[in-house]
ZAMARGU-4260 file (C-alpha; in steps of 0.2 Angstrom, whole numbers, plus 5000, padded with zeros to 4 digits):
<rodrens>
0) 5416/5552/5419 | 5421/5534/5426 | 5428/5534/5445 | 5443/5523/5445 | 5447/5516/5463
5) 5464/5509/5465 | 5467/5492/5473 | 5472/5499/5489 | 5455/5508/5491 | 5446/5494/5486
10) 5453/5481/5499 | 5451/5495/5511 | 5432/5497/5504 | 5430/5477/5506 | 5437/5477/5525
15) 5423/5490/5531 | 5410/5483/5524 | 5416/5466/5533 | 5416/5475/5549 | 5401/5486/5545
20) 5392/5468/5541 | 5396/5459/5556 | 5390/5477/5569 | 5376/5484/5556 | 5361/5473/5564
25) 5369/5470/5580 | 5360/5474/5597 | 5361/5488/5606 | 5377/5482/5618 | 5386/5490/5636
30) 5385/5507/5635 | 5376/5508/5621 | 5361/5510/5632 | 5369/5527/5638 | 5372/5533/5624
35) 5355/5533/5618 | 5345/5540/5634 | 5360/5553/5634 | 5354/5558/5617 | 5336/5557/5618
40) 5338/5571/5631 | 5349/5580/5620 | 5335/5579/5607 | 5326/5588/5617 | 5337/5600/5626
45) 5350/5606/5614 | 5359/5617/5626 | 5357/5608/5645 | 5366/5592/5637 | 5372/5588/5656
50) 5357/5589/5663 | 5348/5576/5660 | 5342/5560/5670 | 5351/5543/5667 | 5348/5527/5678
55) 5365/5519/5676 | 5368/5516/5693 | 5356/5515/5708 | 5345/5529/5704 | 5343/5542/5691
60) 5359/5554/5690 | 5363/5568/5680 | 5372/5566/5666 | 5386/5574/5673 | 5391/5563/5684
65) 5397/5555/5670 | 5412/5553/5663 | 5410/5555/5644 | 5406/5573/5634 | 5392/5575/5625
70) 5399/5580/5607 | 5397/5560/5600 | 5376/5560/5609 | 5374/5574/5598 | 5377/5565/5580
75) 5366/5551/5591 | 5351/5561/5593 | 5352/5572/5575 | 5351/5554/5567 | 5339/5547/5580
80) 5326/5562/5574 | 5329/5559/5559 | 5329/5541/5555 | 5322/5532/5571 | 5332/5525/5587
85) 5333/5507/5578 | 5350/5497/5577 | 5350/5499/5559 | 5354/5518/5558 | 5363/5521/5571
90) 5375/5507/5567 | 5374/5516/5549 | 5378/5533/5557 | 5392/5526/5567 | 5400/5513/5553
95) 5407/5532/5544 | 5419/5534/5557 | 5425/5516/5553 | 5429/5519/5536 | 5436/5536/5543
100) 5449/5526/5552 | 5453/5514/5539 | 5458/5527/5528 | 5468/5540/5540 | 5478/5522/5545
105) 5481/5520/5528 | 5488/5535/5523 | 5497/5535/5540 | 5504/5518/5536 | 5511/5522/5517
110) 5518/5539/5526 | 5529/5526/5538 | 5526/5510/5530 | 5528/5510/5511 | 5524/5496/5503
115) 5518/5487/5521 | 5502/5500/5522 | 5491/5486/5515 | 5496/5474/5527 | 5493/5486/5542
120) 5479/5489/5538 | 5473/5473/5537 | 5480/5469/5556 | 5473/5485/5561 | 5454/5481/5554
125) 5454/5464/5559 | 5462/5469/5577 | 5447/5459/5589 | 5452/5476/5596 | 5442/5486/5581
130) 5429/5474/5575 | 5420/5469/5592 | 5420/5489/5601 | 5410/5496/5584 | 5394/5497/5592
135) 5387/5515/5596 | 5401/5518/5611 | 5411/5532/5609 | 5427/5524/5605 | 5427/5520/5586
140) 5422/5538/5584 | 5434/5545/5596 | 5449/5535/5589 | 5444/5540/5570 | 5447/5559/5577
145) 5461/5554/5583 | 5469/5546/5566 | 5464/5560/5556 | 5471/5571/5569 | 5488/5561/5566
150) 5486/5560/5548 | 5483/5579/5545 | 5499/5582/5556 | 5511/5569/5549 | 5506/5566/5530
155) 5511/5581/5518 | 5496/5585/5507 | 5490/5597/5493 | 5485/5612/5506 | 5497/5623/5511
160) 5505/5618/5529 | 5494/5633/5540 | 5479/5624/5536 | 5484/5606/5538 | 5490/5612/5557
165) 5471/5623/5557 | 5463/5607/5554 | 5474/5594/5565 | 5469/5607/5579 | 5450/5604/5575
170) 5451/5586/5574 | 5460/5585/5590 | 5445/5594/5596 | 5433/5584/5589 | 5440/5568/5598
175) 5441/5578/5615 | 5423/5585/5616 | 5419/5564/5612 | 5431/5555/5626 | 5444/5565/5638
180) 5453/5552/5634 | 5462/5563/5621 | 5470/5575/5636 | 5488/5567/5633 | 5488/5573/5615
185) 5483/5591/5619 | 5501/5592/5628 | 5511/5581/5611 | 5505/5593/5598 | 5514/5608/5603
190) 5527/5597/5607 | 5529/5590/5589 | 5527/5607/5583 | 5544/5613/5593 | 5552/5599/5590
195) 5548/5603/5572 | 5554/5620/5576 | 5538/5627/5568 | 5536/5640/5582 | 5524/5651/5570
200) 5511/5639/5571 | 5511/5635/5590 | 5499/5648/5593 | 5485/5635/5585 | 5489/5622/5598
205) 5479/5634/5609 | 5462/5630/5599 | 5458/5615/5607 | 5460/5621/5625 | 5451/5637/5622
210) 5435/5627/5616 | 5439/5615/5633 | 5438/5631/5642 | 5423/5637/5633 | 5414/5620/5636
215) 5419/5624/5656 | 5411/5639/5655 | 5395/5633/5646 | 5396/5618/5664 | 5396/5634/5675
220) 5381/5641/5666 | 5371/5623/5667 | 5374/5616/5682 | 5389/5625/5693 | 5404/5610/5689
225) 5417/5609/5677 | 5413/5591/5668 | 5431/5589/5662 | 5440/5590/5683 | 5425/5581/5692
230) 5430/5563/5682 | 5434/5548/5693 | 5449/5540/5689 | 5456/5522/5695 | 5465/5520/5712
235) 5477/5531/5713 | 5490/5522/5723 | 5506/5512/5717 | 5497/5496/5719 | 5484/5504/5710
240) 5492/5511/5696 | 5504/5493/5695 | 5487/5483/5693 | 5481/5492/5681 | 5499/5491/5671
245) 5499/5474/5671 | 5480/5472/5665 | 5485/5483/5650 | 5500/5472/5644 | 5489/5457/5647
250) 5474/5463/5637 | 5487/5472/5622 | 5490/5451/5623 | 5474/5443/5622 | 5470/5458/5607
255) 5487/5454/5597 | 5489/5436/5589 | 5501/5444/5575 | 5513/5445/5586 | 5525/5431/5580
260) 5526/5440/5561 | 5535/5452/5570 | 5550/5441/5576 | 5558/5440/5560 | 5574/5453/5567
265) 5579/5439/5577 | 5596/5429/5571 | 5594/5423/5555 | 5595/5404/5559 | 5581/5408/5571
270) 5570/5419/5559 | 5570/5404/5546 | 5563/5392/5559 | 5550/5406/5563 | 5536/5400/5552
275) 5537/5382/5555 | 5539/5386/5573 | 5523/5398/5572 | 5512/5385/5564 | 5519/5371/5578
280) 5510/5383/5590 | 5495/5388/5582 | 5492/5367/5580 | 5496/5366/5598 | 5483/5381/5603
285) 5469/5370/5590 | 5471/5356/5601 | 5473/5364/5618 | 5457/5370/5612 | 5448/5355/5608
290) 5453/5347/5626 | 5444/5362/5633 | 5430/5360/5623 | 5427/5341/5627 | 5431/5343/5645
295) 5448/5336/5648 | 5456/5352/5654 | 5445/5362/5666 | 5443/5381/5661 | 5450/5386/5674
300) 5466/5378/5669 | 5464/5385/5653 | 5461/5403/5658 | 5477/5402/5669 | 5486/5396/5653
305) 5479/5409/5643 | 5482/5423/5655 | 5501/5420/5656 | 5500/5417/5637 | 5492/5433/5635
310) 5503/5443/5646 | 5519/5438/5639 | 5513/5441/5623 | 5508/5459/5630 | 5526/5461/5636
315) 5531/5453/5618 | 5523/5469/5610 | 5533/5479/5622 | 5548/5475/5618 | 5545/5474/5599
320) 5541/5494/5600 | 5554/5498/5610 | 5566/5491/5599 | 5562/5499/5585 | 5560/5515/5593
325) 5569/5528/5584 | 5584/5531/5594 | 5592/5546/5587 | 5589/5564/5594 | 5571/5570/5591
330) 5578/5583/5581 | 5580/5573/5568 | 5569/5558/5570 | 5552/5568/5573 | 5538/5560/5567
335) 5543/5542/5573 | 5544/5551/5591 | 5527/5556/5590 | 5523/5540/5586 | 5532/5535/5600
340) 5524/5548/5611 | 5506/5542/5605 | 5509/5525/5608 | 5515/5527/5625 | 5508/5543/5630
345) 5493/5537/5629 | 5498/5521/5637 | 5502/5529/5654 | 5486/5539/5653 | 5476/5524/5656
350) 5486/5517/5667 | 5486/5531/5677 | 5467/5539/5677 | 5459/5524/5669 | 5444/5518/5682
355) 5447/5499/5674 | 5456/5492/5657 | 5445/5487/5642 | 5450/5482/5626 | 5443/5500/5621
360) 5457/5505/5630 | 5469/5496/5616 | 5460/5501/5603 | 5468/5518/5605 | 5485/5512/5605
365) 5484/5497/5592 | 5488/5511/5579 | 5505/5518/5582 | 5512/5502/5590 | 5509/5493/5572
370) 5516/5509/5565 | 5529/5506/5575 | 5533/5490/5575 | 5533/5492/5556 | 5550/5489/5551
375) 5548/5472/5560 | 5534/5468/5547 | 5543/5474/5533 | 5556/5457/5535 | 5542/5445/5538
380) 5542/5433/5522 | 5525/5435/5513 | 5518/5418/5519 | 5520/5427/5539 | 5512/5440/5536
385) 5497/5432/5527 | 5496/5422/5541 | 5498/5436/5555 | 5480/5444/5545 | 5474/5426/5545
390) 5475/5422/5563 | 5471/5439/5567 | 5456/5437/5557 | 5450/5422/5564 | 5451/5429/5582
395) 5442/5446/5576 | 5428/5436/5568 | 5425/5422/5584 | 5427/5435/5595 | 5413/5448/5586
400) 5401/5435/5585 | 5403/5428/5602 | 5399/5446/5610 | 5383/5446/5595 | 5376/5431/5601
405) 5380/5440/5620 | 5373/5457/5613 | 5357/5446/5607 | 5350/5436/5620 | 5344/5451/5629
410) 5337/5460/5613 | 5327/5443/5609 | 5324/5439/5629 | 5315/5456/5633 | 5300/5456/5624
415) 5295/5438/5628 | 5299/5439/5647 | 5286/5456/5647 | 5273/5445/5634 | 5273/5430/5649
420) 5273/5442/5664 | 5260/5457/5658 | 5245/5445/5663 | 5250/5437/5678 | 5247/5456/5688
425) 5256/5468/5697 | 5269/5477/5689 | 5285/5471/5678 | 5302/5480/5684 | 5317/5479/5675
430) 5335/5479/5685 | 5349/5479/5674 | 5359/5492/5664 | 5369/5489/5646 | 5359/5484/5630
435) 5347/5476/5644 | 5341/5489/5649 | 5336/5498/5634 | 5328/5483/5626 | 5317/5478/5642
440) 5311/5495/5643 | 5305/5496/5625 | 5295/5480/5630 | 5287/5489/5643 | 5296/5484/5657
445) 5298/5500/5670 | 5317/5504/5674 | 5320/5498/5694 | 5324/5512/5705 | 5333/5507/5723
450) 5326/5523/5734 | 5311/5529/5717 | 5304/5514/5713 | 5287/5510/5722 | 5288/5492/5721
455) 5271/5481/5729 | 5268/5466/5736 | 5263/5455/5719 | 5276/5464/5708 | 5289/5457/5698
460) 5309/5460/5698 | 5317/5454/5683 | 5335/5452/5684 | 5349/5446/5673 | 5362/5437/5680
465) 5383/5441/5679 | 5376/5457/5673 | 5377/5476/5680 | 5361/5481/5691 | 5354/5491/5705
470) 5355/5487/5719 | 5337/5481/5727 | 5328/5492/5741 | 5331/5485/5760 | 5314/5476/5766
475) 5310/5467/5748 | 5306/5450/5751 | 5303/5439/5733 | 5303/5421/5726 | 5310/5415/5710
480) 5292/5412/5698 | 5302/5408/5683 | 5321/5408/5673 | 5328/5410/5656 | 5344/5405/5649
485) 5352/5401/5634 | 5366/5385/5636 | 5383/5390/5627 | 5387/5384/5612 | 5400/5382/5596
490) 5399/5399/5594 | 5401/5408/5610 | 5416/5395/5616 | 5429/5409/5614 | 5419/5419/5628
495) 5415/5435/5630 | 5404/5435/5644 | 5413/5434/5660 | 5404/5452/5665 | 5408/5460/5650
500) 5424/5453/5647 | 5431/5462/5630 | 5422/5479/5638 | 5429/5479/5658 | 5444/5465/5660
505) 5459/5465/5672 | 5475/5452/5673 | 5461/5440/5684 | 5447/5443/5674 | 5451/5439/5655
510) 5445/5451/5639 | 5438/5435/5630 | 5441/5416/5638 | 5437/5397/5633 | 5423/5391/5640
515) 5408/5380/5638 | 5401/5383/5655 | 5393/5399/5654 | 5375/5404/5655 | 5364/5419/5650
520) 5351/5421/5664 | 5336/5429/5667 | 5326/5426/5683 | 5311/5433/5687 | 5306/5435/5705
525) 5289/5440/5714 | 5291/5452/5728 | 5281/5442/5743 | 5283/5458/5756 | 5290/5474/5758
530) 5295/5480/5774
</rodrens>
C-alpha cells in the first residue's frame, strides 16, 4: 500500500524540517539550562518535581519558586534517560511539537482561510517569532497544545462532537500543566460553548480546573504552597501595565514584516501602488542597512529608527485585526469571536501578569491574528503575498542564525576556558546562568554560589559579560588574568544579543537590532582576598 501525501502536506513537511534543521544541533540557549536541571531532578524524583534545587538566581532555590509547571520537564527527563542529555535528542524530542503546530495551523487556516491556508502557514512557520524560540523552552510545546486545543474545538471532524469537546478539554490541560500562560483560555472555552449554546457539554470545561486543583493538592502534599497563586507577575501599577503595552505592540512589530500584504483593503488607487510602494521600502531598509553596516549612521540612530518603525508597525497589526473583526452579534459569528477572544485575551494577559515581553510572548498570539487578519490576505495579488513569506523568511532565517552563533560561543567557549584554567590551581567557578551555565558545568567548571560558594584566595571567577549572573559575595577582591571574545560579524549584524534580546525585550531594549559593535565576553578573574 503506497501513502499518497497531498501538496499541502508536503510543503507543510518541507517547512518543519527547515526549522527542525536550523534548531536540531543548536546549543542549549536561555532557559534551556533550566529546563534540563529541572528534569534531571525529575529523573530521579518522579513524585516531588517542585522540590528540587535549581541555581538560577543567587543561590540554589526550589524549584518552586519558579514560575513554570513541571508537565513539559517530564517528556525532558523520559527522553534524557533514555537517549542522553545531548542537543541532538532533545531537540529531536522537542521538533514534534513543531510539526504538531504546523498541522493544527493548518487545518485551522483551511477552516477560516480556504484557499489562503498555505500561505498562512508559511507566515506562521517562518514568523522569526516561531523559528528562533524552538529550543527546549516551553513555549513551542505550550503553543502546540494550544492549536490543537483550537483545532479540536473549531474544525468539524469524523468523531462525534462529545469527544472532540473531551479531547479539546485535555489538550487545554496539557498546555496549562506546561505554562500558566494558558489561564485566560480556561475561562473562553465555556464561553464558546454558551455562545454556541451547547449547554450539555459545559460540564467538560470543568476537566481542566479539576486536574489544576488536583496538581494544588499534590503542592500541599510536597512542599505546603500552591504553585499556580505564588507566581510573580510584572508591576502591577498603570504605568506598569502601560509599559508593558507598549513593549508588546513594539515587539508584534519587530516579529511581523508581512505586514504591508495585508494593506490591500485600502482604496483601490492606493492598493495598486501597494507593491511598487512596498519594494521602494524594502530598497530603502537595504540601504539604511548598509549605512549601518559601514558606519555612517551610528546604531544608536538606527535602533531609535527601528524602534518607531517597529512600534507603528505593531499598532499597524492592531488595527488590521480590529478591522476585520467580525462585527455582528456573537450568536452568529462564533468562531471568529473566539478568535477574537484568543488573540486578545491572551493579549491582556501578558500585559497584565507578564513579569517582562519576549517575543515568546508573540508567538502565542501570531496565530489567531493571522487567522484574523485573513481576509486581508485573501485580496493581496500573488506577487504580495510571495513576497510577505519571502521577507518574512529572510528575517526568520537572519535572525535564527544570529541567536545560533549567540547560542554557540558559549557551547565552544567553556570547555577551552576549563582546559586553560585547570592547571594554573585553585578552583574554577563558573557565574552565569542560560545555556552558559549548563555547558561550563559539563567542562568542570563549579556553579558560583553568592552565600554557598567557598571561594579561596588563588581561585578563579569566570564571568560572561551582558549576560545574567550571581551576584559576587561581599569581601571578594580579584584581578582580570585573561579574556575571550568573539568580534561581530556578517552573520550576527541583525543582533540578538543586547541581553537576550529576542528572549527579554521592552520598547528601550529592542527583540533583535543592527549592530556591528557587539562583543561576546568572557573574563576570567583571580580572587586576590577574601574578606
Amino acid at each position: 500500500m503506497t501513502l499518497k501525501l497531498g501538496r499541502s502536506t508536503w510543503i507543510i513537511l518541507l517547512l518543519w524540517a527547515v526549522v527542525t534543521g536550523l534548531d536540531l544541533h543548536k546549543a542549549f540557549h536561555i532557559d534551556d539550562t533550566f529546563h534540563l536541571l529541572a528534569a534531571q531532578w525529575i529523573e530521579h524524583h518522579p513524585l516531588q518535581p517542585m522540590s528540587g534545587m535549581v541555581n538560577w538566581g543567587h543561590n540554589p532555590e526550589p524549584i518552586h519558586d519558579f514560575n513554570q509547571p513541571p508537565g513539559f520537564f517530564y517528556l525532558v527527563a523520559v527522553t534524557g534517560h533514555i537517549f542522553g542529555w545531548g542537543e541532538l535528542p532533545m531537540h529531536a524530542m522537542r521538533s514534534l511539537f513543531t510539526l504538531l503546530a504546523l498541522l493544527c495551523f493548518h487545518g485551522l487556516a483551511r477552516r477560516f482561510a480556504g484557499n489562503q491556508a498555505l500561505w498562512l502557514t508559511a507566515l506562521f512557520a517562518l514568523c522569526p517569532a516561531f523559528m528562533v524560540n524552538q529550543g527546549l523552552m516551553t513555549d513551542i510545546p505550550l503553543l502546540a497544545m494550544q492549536l490543537l486545543f483550537f483545532h479540536l474545538l473549531l474544525v468539524p471532524g469524523r468523531l462525534p462532537e462529545g469527544w472532540h469537546i473531551a479531547a479539546a478539554a485535555l489538550a487545554l490541560s496539557a498546555a496549562m500543566f506546561i505554562k500558566y500562560t494558558t489561564v485566560p483560555l480556561l475561562l473562553l472555552f465555556p464561553l464558546v460553548l454558551v455562545l454556541r449554546k451547547q449547554w450539555h457539554w459545559l460540564p467538560i470545561t470543568l476537566v481542566p480546573l479539576i486536574l489544576l486543583a488536583l496538581w494544588s493538592g499534590w503542592n500541599l502534599w510536597e512542599y505546603g504552597g500552591v504553585h499556580v497563586l505564588d507566581r510573580q507577575g510584572g508591576d502591577p501599577r498603570l504605568r506598569g501595565i502601560f509599559v508593558r503595552t507598549l513593549a508588546l505592540l513594539t515587539c508584534i512589530g519587530a516579529m511581523a514584516p508581512f505586514t504591508p500584504a495585508l494593506l490591500r483593503p485600502l482604496p483601490d488607487r492606493t492598493g495598486r501602488r501597494l507593491f511598487p510602494a512596498w519594494v521602494l521600502l524594502l530598497l530603502a531598509a537595504f540601504v539604511f542597512a548598509c549605512l549601518v553596516y559601514i558606519g555612517l549612521i551610528p546604531e544608536s540612530a538606527s535602533d531609535q529608527v527601528l524602534r518607531i518603525a517597529f512600534t507603528l508597525n505593531g499598532v499597524l497589526v492592531l488595527v488590521i485585526c480590529v478591522r476585520f473583526l467580525p462585527w455582528t452579534l456573537p450568536s452568529t459569528a462564533v468562531d471568529r469571536w473566539t478568535l477574537a477572544m484568543w488573540a486578545f485575551g491572551l493579549a491582556a494577559f501578558v500585559a497584565l501578569f507578564s513579569p517582562m515581553i519576549a517575543t515568546r510572548h508573540i508567538l502565542l498570539i501570531i496565530p489567531p491574528v493571522l487567522l484574523l487578519t485573513a481576509p486581508a490576505l485573501a485580496r493581496a495579488s500573488v506577487r504580495e503575498k510571495t513576497l510577505a513569506v519571502a521577507c518574512t523568511g529572510v528575517l526568520g532565517l537572519l535572525l535564527t542564525v544570529s541567536d545560533r552563533q549567540y547560542a554557540g560561543f558559549y557551547r565552544e567557549s567553556a570547555p577551552r576556558i576549563a582546559r586553560q584554567l585547570s592547571g594554573s590551581g585553585g578552583q574554577v567557578w563558573s557565574l552565569g546562568h542560560w545555556g552558559w551555565q549548563w555547558y561550563s558545568k559539563q567542562a568542570g567548571m563549579h556553579t558560583y554560589s553568592r552565600d554557598e560558594s567557598p571561594v579561596a584566595v588563588g581561585d578563579f571567577l569566570v564571568i560572561p559579560e551582558d549576560y545574567d549572573h550571581q551576584d559576587l559575595a561581599p569581601g571578594i577582591e580579584m584581578e582580570t588574568v585573561a579574556s575571550w571574545n568573539e568580534a561581530p560579524g556578517l552573520l550576527n549584524f541583525f543582533c540578538v544579543e543586547q541581553f537576550a534580546g529576542m528572549y527579554t525585550s521592552s520598547y528601550a531594549k529592542l527583540p533583535w537590532s543592527l549592530s556591528r559593535s557587539h562583543h561576546k565576553i568572557i573574563n576570567a578573574y583571580r580572587v586576590t582576598a577574601v574578606h
